[in-house]
TORTORFI-674189 format. One record per residue: x, z, y of N, C-alpha, C in turn. Coordinates in steps of 0.2 Angstrom, whole numbers, padded with zeros to 4 digits, always signed. Each point is the difference from the previous one (the first is absolute). Last residue first. Layout:
N
XZYXZYXZY ...
This chain:
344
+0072-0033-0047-0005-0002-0002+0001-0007-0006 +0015+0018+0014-0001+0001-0010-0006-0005-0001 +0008-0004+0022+0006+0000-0004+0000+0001-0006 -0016+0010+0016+0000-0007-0002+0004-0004-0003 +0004+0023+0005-0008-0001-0005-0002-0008-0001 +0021+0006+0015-0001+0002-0008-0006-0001-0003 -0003-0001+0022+0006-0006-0003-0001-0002-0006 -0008+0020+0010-0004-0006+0000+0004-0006-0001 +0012+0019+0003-0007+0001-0007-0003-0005+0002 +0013-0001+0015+0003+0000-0005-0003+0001-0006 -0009+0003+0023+0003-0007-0002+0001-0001-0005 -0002+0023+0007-0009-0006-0005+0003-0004-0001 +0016+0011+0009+0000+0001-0006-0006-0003-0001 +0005-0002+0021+0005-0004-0004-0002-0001-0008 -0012+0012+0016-0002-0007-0002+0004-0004-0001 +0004+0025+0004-0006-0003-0003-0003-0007-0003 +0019+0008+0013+0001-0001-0004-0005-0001-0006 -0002+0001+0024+0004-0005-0004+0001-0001-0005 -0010+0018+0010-0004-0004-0002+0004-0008-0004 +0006+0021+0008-0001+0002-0008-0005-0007+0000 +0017+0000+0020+0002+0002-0006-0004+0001-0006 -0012-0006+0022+0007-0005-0006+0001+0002-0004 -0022+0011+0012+0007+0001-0004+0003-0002-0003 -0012-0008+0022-0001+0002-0005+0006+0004-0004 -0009-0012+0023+0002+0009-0001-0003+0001-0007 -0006-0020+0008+0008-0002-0001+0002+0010+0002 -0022-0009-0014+0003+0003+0006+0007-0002+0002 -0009-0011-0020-0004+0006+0003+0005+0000+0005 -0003-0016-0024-0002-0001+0007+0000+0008+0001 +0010-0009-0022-0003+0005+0004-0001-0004+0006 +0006-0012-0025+0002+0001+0006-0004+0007+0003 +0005-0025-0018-0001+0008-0002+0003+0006+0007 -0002-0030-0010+0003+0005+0005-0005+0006-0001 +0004-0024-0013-0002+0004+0003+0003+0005+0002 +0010-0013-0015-0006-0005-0002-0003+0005+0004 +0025-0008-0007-0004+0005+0006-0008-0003+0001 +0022-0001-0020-0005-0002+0003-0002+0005+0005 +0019+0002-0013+0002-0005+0002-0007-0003+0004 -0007+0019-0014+0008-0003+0000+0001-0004+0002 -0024+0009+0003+0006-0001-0006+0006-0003+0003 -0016+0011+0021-0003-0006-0006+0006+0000-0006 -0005+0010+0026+0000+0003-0006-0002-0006-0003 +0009+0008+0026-0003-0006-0005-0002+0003-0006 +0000+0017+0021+0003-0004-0003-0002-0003-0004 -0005+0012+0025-0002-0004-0006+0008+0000-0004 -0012+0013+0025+0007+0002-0008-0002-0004-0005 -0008+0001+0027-0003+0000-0007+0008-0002-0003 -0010+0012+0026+0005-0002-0006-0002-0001-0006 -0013+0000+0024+0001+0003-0007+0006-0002-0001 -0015-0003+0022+0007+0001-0001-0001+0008-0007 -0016-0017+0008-0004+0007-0001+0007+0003-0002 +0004-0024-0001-0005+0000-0001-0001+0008+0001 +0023-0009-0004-0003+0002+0007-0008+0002+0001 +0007-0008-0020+0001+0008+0000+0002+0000+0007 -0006-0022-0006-0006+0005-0001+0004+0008+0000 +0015-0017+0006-0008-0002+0005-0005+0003-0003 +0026+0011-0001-0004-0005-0005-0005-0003+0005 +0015+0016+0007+0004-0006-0004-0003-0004-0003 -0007+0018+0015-0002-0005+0002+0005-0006-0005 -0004+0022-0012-0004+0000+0006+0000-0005+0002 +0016+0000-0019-0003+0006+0002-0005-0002+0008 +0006-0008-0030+0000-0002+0009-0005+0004+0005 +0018-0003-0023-0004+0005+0002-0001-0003+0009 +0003-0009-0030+0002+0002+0009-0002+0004+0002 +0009-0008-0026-0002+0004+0004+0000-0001+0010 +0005-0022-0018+0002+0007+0000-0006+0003+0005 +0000-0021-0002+0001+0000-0008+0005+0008-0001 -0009-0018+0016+0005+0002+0002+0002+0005-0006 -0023-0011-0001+0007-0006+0001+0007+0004+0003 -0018+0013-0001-0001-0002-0006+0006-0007+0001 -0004+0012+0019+0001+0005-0004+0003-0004-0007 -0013-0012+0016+0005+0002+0000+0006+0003-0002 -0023+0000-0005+0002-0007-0001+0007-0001+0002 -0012+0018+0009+0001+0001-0009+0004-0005-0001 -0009-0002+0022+0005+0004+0000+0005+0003-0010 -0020-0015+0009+0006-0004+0000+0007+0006+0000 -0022+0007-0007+0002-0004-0004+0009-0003+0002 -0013+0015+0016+0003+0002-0004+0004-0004-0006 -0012-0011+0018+0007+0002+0002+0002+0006-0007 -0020-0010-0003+0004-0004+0000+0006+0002+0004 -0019+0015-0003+0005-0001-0004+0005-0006+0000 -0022+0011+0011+0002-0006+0001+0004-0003-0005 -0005+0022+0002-0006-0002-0002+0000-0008-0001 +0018+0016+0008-0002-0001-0007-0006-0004-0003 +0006+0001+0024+0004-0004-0004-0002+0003-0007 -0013+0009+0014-0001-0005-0001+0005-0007-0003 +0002+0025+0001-0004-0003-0004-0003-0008+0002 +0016+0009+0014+0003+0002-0006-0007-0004-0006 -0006+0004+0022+0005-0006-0001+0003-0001-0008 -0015+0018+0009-0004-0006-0003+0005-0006+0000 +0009+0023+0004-0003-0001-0005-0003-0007-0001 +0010+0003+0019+0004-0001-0006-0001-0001-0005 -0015+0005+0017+0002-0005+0000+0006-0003-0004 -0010+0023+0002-0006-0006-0002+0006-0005+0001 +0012+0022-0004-0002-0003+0004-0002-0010-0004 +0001+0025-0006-0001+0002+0005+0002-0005+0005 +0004-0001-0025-0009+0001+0004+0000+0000+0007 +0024-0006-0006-0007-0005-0002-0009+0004+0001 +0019+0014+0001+0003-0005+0005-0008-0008-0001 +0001+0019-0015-0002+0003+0007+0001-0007+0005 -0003-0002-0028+0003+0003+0006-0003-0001+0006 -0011-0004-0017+0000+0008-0001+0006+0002+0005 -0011-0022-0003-0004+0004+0002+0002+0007+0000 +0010-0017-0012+0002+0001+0006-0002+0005+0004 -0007-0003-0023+0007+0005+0003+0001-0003+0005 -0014-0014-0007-0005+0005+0002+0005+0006+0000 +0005-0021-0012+0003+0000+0006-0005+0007+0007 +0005-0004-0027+0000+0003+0004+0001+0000+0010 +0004-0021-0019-0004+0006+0000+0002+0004+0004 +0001-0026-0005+0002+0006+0005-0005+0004-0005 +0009-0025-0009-0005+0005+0000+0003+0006+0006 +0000-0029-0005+0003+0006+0003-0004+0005-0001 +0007-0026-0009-0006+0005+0001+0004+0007+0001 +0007-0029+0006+0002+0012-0003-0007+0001+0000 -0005-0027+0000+0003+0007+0003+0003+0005-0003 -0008-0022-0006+0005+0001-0002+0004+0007+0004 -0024-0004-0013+0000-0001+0007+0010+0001-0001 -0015-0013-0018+0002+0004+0001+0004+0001+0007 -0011-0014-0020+0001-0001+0008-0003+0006+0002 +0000-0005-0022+0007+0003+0002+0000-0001+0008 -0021-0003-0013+0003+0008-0004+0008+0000+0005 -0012-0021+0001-0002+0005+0005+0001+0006-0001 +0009-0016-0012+0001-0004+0008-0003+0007+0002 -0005+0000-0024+0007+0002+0002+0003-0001+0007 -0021-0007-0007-0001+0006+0001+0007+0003+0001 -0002-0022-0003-0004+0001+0005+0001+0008+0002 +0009-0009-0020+0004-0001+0006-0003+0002+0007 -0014+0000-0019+0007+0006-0002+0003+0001+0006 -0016-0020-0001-0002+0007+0003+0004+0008-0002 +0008-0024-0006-0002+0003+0005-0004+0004+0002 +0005-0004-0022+0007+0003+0004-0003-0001+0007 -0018-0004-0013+0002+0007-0001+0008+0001+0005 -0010-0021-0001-0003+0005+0001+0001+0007+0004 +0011-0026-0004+0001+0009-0004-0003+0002+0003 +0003-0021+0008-0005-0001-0007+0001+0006-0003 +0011-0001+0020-0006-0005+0002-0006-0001-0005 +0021+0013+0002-0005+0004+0003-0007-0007+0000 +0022-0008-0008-0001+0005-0004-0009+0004+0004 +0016-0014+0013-0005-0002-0004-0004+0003-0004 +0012+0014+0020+0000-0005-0005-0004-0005-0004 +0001+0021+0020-0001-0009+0002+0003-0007-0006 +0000+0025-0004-0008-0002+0001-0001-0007+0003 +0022+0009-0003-0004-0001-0008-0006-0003+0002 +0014+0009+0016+0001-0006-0001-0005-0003-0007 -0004+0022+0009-0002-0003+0005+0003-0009-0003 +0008+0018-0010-0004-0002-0005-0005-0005+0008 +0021+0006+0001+0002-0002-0003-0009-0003-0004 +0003+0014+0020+0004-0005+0001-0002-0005-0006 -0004+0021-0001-0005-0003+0001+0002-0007+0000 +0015+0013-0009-0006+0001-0003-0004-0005+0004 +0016+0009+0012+0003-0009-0002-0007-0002-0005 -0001+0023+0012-0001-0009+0005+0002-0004-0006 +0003+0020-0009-0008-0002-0001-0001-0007+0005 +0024+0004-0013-0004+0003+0005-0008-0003+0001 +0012-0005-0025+0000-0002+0008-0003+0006+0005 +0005-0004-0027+0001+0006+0004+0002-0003+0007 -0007-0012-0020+0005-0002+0003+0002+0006+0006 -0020+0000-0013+0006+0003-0005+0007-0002+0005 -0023-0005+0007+0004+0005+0003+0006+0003-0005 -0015-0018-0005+0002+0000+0004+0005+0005+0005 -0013+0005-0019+0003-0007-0001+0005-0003+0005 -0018+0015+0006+0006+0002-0004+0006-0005-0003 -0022-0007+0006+0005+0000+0008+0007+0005-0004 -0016-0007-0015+0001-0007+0003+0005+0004+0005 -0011+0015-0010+0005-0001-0004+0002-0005+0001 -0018+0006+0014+0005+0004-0002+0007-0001-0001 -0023-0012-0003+0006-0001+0008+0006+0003+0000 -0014+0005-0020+0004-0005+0000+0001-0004+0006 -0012+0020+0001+0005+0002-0004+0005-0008-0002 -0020-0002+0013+0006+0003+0003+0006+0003-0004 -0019-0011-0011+0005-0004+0005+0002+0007+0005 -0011+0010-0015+0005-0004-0004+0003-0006+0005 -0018+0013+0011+0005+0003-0002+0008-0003-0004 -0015-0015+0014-0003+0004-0005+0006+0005+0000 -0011-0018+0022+0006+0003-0005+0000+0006-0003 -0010-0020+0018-0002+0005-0007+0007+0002-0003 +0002-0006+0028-0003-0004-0007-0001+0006-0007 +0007+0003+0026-0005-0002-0001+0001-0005-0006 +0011+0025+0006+0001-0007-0003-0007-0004+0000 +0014+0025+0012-0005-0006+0000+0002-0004-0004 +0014+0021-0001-0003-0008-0001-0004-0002+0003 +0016+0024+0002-0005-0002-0005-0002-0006+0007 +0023+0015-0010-0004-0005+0005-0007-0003-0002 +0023+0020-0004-0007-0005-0002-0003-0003+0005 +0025+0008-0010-0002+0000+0007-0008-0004-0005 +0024+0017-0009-0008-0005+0001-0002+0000+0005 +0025+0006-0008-0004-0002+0004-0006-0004+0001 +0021+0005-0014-0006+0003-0003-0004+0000+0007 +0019-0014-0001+0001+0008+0001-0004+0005-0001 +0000-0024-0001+0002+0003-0005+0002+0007+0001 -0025-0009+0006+0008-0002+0001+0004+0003-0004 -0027-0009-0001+0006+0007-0003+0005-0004+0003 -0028-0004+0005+0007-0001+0001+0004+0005-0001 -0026-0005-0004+0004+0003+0000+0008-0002-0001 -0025-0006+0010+0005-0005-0002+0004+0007+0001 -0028-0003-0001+0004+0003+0002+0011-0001-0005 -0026-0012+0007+0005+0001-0004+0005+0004+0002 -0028-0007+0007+0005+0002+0003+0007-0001-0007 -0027-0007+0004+0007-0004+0001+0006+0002-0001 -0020+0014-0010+0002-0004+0006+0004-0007-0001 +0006+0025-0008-0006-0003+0002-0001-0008+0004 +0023+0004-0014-0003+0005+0004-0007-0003+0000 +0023-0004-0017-0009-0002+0002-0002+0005+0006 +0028-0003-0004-0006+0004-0004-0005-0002+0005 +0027-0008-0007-0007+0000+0004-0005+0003-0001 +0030-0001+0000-0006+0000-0003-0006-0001+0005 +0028-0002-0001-0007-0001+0003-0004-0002-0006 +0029+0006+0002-0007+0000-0004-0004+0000+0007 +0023+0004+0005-0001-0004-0005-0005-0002-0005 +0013-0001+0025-0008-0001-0001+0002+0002-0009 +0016+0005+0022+0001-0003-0006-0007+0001-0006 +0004+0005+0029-0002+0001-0007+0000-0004-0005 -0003-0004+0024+0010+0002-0003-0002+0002-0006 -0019-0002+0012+0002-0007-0001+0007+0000-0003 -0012+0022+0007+0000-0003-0006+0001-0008-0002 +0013+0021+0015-0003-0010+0002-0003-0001-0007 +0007+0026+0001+0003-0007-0002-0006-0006+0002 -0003+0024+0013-0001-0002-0007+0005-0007-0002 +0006+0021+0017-0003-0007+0003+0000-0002-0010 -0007+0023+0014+0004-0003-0007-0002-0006+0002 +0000+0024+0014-0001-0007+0000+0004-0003-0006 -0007+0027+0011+0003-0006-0004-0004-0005+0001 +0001+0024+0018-0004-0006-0004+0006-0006-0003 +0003+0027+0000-0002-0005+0008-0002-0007-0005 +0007+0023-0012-0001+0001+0006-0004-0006+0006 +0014+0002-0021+0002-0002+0005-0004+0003+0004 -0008+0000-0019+0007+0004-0002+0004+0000+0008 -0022-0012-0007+0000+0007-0001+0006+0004+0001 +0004-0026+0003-0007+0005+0005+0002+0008-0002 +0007-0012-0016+0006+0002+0005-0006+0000+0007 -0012-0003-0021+0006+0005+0000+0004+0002+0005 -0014-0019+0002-0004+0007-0001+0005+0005+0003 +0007-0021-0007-0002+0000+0007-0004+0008+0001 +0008-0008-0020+0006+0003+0003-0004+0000+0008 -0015-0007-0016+0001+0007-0003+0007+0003+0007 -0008-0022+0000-0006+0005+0001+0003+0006+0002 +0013-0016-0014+0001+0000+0006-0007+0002+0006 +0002+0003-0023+0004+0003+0001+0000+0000+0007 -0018-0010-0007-0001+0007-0004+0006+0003+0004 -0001-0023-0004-0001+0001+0007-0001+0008-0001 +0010-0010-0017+0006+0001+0005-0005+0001+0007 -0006+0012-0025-0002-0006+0004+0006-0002+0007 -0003+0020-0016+0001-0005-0003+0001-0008+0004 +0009+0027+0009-0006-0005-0001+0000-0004-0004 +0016+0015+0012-0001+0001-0008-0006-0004-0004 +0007+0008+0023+0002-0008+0000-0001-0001-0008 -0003+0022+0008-0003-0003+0005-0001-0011-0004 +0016+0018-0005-0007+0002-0005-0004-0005+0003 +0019+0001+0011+0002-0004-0006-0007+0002-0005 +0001+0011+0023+0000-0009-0002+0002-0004-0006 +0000+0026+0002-0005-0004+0004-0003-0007-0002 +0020+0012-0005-0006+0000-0007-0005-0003+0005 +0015+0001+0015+0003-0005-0005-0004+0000-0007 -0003+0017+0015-0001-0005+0004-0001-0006-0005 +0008+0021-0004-0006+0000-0003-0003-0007+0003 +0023+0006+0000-0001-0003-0006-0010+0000+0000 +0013-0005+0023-0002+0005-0006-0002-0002-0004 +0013-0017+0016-0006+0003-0004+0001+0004-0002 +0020-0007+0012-0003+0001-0004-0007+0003-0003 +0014-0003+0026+0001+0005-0008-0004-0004-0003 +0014-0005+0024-0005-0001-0007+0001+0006-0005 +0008-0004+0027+0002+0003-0009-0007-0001-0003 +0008-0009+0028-0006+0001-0008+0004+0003-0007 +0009-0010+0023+0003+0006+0001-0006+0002-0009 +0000-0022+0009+0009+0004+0000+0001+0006-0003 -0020-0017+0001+0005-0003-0003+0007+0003-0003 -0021+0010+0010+0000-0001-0008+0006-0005-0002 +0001+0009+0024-0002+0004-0004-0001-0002-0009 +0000-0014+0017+0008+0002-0002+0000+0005-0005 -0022-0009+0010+0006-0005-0005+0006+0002-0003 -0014+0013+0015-0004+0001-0009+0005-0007-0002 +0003+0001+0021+0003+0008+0000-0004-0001-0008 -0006-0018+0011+0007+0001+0002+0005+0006-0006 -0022-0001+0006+0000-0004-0006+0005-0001-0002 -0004+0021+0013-0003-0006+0002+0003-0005-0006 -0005+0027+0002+0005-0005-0001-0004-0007+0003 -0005+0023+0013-0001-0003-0006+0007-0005-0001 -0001+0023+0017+0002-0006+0000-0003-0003-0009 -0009+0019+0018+0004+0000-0004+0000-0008+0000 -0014+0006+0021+0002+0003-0007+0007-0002-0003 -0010-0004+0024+0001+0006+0000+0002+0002-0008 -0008-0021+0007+0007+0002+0004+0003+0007-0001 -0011-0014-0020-0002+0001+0006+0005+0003+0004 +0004-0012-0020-0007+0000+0002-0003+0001+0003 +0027-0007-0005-0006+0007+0003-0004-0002+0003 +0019-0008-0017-0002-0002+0006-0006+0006+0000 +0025-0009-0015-0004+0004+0001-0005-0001+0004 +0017-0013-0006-0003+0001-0006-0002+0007-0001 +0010-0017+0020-0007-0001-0005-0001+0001-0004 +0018+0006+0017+0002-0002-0006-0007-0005-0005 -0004+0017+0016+0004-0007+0003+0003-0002-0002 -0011+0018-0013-0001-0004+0006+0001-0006+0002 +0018+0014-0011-0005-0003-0004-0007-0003+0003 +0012+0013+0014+0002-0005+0000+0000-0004-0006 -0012+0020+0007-0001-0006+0004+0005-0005-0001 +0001+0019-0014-0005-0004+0000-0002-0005+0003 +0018+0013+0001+0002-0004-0005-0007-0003+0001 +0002+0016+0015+0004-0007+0002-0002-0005-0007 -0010+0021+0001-0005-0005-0001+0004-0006+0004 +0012+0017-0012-0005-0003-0005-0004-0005+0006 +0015+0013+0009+0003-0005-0003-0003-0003-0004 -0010+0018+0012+0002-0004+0005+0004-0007-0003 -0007+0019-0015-0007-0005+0004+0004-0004+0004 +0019+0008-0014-0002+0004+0004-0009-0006+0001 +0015+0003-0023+0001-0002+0007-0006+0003+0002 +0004-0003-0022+0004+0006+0003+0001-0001+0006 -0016-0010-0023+0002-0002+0007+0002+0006+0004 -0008+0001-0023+0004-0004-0001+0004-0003+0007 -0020+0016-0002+0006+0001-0004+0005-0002+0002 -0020-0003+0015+0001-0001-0006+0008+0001-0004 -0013+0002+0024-0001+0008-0008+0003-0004-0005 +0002-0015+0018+0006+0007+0001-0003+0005-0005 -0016-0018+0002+0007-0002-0005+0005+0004+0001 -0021+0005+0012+0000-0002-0009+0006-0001-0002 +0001-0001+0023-0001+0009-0001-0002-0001-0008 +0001-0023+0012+0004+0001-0002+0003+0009-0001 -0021-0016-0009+0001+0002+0005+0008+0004+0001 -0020-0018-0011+0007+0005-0002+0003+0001+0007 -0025-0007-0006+0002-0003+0004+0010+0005-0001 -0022-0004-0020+0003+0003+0006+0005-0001+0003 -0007-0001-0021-0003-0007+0002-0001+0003+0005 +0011+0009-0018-0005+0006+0004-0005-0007+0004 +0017-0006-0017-0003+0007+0000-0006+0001+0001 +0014-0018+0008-0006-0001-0006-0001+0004-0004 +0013+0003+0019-0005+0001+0002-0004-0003-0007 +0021+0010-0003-0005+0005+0002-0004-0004+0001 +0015-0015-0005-0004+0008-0005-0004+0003+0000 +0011-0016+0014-0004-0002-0001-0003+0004-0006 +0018+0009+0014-0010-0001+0004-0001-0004-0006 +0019+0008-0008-0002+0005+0001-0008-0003+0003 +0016-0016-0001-0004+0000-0008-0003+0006+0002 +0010-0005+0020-0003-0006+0000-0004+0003-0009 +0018+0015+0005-0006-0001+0004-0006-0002-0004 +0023-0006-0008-0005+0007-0002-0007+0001+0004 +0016-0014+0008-0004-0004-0006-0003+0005-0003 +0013+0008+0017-0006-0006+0003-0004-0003-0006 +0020+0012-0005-0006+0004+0002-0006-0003+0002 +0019-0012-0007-0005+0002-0006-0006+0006+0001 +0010-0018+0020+0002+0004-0006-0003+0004-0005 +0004-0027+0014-0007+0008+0001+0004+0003-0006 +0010-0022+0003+0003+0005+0005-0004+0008+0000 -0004-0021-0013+0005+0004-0001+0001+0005+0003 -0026-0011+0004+0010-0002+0003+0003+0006-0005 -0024-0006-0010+0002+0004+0005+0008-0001+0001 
């Protein structure tokens, strides 16, 4: 907003976006004269309105109503005019109980949940690339069949399992000594692509021509780590949209929205930037290619140890949300989720 608008103007501007993600109504300008805070006349209230307006950070739905924020008008608003508060303590026992899990997919479940239930609107957790994972055990266990199911530990206590097809005989005691063949290998603590990289080279050695056993170790090790090198993304509650007005009451926003989520590649591209920029964002309505998608706002932050960003932790809803308590919301998962993997 120019230097030149004054602090009345700017009180306004924060009084509609208030009121309307209150009330999710149209502000009108005989609302804002009841308000306290405002000691002017209707006839001044609704100058300052139209010229917020033609200024583009107000507009009107219809000809005859009150005036909404437009994306314009939610920009400034959380960049200029927004006070933050602080999680309640009961908030905070929320999430830090929530994330208290043994396992790091358990936690990272767990924060998606948690701020769903506390926010109100739908979460999204972008998991760590299991190919960025530093590999450091694989085990095997006999299933019916042909099948093998291939347990992988990362260092951050992240199990991922994968089960096998193998067309050749293989005993219990050979998988236990495939095992200890690829461990062996992974004491050099490599990400799971170099892991494969590395045993991919082995299999075209001599060595596999007259060892048995290492190759079919290595065989099973080829196909325990071809792994997909996408985000994996989790959403939950995306069923609160349904509960606002703006979205049930209208089909074609609704089916747009969900079909970007369904789709997810713009949301991933959206995380993914998040994640290499290595702070909090916030993109409101057409700033982004998916939060123009059923015009939402999503509020992510990164989350991973010290000096690492190994995913992103976030809200999707409405762009008539509650910045202030939700922002802060997903600062603080962020941070507990940092910390819990930080103590792994």
């Amino acid at each position: 907003m120019p230097d030149e608008i004054d602090d009345r103007t700017r009180d306004v501007l924060k009084a509609v976006v208030q009121e309307f993600i209150t009330t999710g109504e149209p502000v009108g300008s005989a609302q804002l004269t009841r308000r306290s805070e405002f000691d002017v006349s209707p006839a001044t209230m609704r100058n300052v309105l139209a010229e917020l307006e033609e200024l583009g950070y107000l507009e009107k739905p219809h000809t005859s109503a009150g005036r909404v924020p437009t994306d314009h008008g939610y920009r400034f608003f959380v960049d200029s005019l927004l006070q933050l508060a602080e999680p309640s303590a009961k908030e905070r026992k929320a999430i830090e109980d929530g994330l208290a899990h043994t396992t790091v997919e358990e936690r990272l479940q767990e924060a998606g949940r948690v701020l769903h239930q506390l926010s109100r609107h739908a979460s999204v957790v972008l998991i760590p690339r299991p190919s960025s994972a530093t590999l450091t055990r694989i085990e095997f266990v006999r299933m019916k069949g042909d099948k093998v199911l291939a347990i992988l530990v990362s260092s951050g206590g992240q199990v991922q399992n994968k089960l096998l097809s193998v067309d050749f005989q293989v005993t219990p005691d050979d998988l236990v000594t495939a095992a200890a063949y690829l461990n062996d290998i992974l004491k050099q603590g490599l990400p799971i692509e170099d892991v494969r990289g590395r045993i991919l080279q082995e299999l075209e050695s001599e060595r596999t021509q007259y060892d048995v056993l290492a190759a079919r170790a290595l065989q099973l090790g080829a196909a325990a780590t071809d792994v997909s090198s996408n985000e994996r993304l989790v959403v939950e509650g995306t069923g609160t949209f349904l509960e606002q007005p703006e979205f049930a009451d209208d089909v074609k926003r609704m089916r747009s929205l969900f079909r970007a989520l369904d789709e997810k590649h713009k949301l991933l591209q959206l995380l993914d930037r998040v994640q290499r920029a290595r702070e909090m964002q916030i993109f409101i309505g057409a700033e982004s290619e998916f939060s123009a998608q059923g015009e939402v706002s999503v509020i992510v932050s990164p989350y991973g140890p010290p000096e690492t960003v190994v995913g992103t932790v976030g809200v999707i809803g409405p762009t008539r949300m509650n910045y202030q308590r939700v922002i802060p919301l997903v600062n603080f998962t962020a941070q507990v989720l940092s910390r819990a993997l930080d103590d792994e």
